[in-house]
C-alpha positions, -999 to +999 in steps of 0.1 A: -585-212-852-568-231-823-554-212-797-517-216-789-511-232-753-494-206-731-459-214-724-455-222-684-425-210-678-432-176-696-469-173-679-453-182-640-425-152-650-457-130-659-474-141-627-446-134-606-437-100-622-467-088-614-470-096-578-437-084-572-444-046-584-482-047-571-482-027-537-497-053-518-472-077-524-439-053-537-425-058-498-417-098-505-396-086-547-368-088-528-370-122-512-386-129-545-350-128-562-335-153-540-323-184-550-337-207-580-371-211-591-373-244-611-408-257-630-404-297-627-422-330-635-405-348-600-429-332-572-463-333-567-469-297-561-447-269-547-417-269-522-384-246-512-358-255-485-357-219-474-336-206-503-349-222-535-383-225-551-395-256-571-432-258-584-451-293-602-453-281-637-480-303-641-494-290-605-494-249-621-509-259-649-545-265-633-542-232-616-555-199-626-532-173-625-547-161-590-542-193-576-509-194-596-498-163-575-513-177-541-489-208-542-461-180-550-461-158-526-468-189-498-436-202-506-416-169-506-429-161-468-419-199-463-385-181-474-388-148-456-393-162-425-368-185-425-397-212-414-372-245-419-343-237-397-365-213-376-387-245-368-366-274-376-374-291-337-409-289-345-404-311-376-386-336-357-412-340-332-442-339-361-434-330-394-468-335-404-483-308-373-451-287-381-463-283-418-501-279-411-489-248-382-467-231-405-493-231-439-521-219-411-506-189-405-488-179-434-522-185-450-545-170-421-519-137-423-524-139-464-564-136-462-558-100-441-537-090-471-560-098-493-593-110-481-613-111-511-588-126-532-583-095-556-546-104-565-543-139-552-568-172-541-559-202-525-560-231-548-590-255-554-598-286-564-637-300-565-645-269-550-625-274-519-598-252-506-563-275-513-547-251-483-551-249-450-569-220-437-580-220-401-593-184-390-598-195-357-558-195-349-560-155-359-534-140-343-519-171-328-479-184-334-465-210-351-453-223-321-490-220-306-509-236-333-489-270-335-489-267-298-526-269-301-527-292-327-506-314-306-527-314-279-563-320-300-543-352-314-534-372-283-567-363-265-580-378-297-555-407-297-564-412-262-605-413-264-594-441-292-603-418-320-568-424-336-552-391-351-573-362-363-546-349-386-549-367-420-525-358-447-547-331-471-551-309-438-510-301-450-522-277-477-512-275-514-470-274-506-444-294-493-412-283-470-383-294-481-362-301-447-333-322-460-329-291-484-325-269-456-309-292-437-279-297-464-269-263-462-239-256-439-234-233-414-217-207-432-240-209-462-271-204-432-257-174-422-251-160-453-289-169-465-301-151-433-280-120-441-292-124-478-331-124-465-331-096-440-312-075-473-337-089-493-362-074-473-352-040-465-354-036-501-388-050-505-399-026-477-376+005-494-398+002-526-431-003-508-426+028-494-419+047-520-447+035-541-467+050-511-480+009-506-495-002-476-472-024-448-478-058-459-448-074-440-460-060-408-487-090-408-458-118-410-434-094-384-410-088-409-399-057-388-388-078-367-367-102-388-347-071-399-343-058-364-351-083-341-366-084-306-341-092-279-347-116-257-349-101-222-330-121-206-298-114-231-305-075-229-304-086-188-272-101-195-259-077-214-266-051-188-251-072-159-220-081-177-211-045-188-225-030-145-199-059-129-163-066-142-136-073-119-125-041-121-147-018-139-176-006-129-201+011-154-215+045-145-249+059-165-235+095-151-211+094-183-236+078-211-212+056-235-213+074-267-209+041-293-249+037-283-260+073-281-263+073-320-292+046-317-311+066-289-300+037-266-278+048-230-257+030-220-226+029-194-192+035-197-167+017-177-153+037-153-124+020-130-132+010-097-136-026-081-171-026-060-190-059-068-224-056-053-256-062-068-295-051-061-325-078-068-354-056-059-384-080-067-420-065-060-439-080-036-471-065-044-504-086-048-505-086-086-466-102-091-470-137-073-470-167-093-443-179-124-439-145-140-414-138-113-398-172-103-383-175-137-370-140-137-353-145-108-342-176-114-319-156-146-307-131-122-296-162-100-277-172-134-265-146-144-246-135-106-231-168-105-216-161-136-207-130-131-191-142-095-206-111-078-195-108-038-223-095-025-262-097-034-287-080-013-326-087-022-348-062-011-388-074-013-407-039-017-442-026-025-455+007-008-419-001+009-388-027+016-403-052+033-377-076+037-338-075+030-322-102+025-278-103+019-260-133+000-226-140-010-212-156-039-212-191-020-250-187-003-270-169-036-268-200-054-300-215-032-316-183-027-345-184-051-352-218-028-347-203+006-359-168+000-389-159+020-415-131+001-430-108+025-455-080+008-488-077-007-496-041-009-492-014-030-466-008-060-441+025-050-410+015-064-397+054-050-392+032-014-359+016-032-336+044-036-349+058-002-339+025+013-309+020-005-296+057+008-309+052+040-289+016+051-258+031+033-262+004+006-239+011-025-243-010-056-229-010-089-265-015-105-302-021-091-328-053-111-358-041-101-384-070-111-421-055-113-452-059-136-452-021-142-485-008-124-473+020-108-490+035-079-489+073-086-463+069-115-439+072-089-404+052-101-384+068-077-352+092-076-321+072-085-288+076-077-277+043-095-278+026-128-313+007-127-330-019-150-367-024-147-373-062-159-414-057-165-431-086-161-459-097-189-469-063-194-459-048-228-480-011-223-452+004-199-416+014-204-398+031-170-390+066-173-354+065-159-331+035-164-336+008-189-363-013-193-366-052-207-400-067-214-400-097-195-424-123-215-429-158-199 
């Protein structure tokens, strides 16, 4: 008896059922559920523009239904992660590289899901893998990888070795960027709102199937509840410390935040604009780290239009003080002289600061964090500890931005 060819359409529902309620995978049935999901004859293999899915009918049809399920969920972290607006600069620059970079980690993260290809296996074709999988950018960016790519192809160009990308290193998919592209602005943001849904409710069932975090490999806590830039929570903090005629006091915390665990201050009236840089001078903060953080305090006062900025250079204690006004601190990172090199006591700043009769309306203390003595000092002022390329320490008064150059 002949056996009855399965229907496509029927098996890829079957396939995609089944990775959406298996624990592994039940964090992406959300994002899953978004948009269309068409089975054509007009593209080679598989694409989405973010929103939609489209996969070669002919293309599914010489995969298994673990390979069948690889080429799914590839797409729908395409979607999740909101790779073709995320990275649409990178595609002008080289779609090629910009393809090959975001398939390499999708696909690198995908193999610590499932390393020995239980639920799903990269397609393959003469007994070659049709993806790209490159275990030795483990751990590394987007961002990073085409970076790198970028660089291995014009050293190549340049030796006369021509390009060492060559179209099958783009893996089994396309990206469809003139889909993603089409959309408008308002229909973007709704999409974005749509996805980080789409995800709290993948996560919401994961967890109560008792499955394992399988979004924490792509970041997808952060997609829901992103990381702040530093500079923005900087901003944020400046703006709200110097008004015109408010000044913001952390002695009465402002209660909208307090839900959140975040404090933060509450305008009090009162017209003082004077401002604390407080950059450490100690051996281990020289170099770029620090030029470009003060370089978006320099921004940032402009802006803000502040009368007076004093910048005090400290380590074991204030080595130099420096005082700007709103017409000099424009050429100060330029003309400011460093002086330290020793130890790291930021407790010398608030003893400084009573000692001269200096009274600011906030204190931007710039410092990589290594404490000597845990000693952060006794503060009479609202404080905000920009730590520099060092992600292990949070200050224990004040608030704290990671400061990631």
């Amino acid at each position: 008896m002949k056996l009855q060819k399965q229907d496509p359409a029927r098996r890829f529902r079957k396939v995609k059922l089944a990775l959406m309620r298996h624990h592994k995978f039940m964090f992406l049935s959300g994002v899953m559920m978004l948009g269309t999901t068409e089975l054509v004859d007009d593209i080679p293999t598989a694409c989405t523009n973010g929103k939609d899915e489209k996969y070669s009918l002919a293309f599914i049809e010489e995969l298994d239904d673990y390979e069948l399920g690889y080429v799914i969920v590839h797409e729908n972290v395409h979607k999740a992660c909101r790779h073709l607006v995320i990275y649409e600069a990178l595609c002008k620059i080289n779609p090629m590289l910009a393809n090959i970079a975001m398939d390499t980690w999708i696909n690198n993260g995908l193999n610590k899901i499932d390393p020995k290809g239980d639920i799903i296996r990269m397609p393959m074709k003469d007994g070659e893998p049709l993806g790209v999988y490159k275990p030795e950018y483990d751990g590394w960016s987007v961002i990073e990888i085409f970076r790198h790519l970028q660089k291995r192809d014009e050293e190549q160009s340049a030796g006369g070795q021509g390009s060492s990308t060559t179209l099958g290193d783009g893996g089994f998919d396309e990206h469809d960027w003139n889909g993603a592209q089409e959309m408008g602005a308002e229909e973007s943001s709704d999409l974005e709102q749509d996805i980080k849904t789409a995800i709290s409710q993948g996560k919401a069932l994961a967890k109560q199937a008792g499955a394992g975090a399988g979004g924490s490999v792509f970041g997808f806590d952060e997609i829901i509840t992103p990381r702040i830039r530093w500079d923005t929570l900087l901003a944020n903090f400046m703006r709200q410390s110097f008004t015109n005629r408010d000044e913001s006091s952390f002695r009465k915390p402002n209660r909208r935040f307090l839900y959140q665990d975040i404090i933060m201050p509450t305008l009090i009236s009162q017209g003082i604009n004077e401002l604390v840089v407080a950059p450490d001078a100690s051996g281990s903060m020289y170099g770029e780290p620090t030029k470009v953080a003060l370089g978006a305090v320099k921004k940032l006062a402009e802006q803000l239009n502040i009368n007076k900025v004093h910048v005090l250079y400290w380590d074991g204690e204030v080595g130099a003080h420096e005082e700007y006004d709103n017409t000099t601190f424009k050429d100060f990172v330029i003309t400011t002289k460093v002086i330290g090199g020793g130890g790291t006591t930021p407790a010398c700043i608030p003893k400084y600061l009573k000692e001269n009769n200096i009274d600011p309306q906030a204190v931007v203390v710039l410092t990589d964090g290594y404490i000597y003595g845990a000693d952060w000092g006794q503060w009479e002022h609202p404080v905000i500890w920009c730590i520099v390329d060092n992600n292990d320490v949070t200050a224990p008064v004040g608030v704290t931005v990671k400061v990631e150059v």
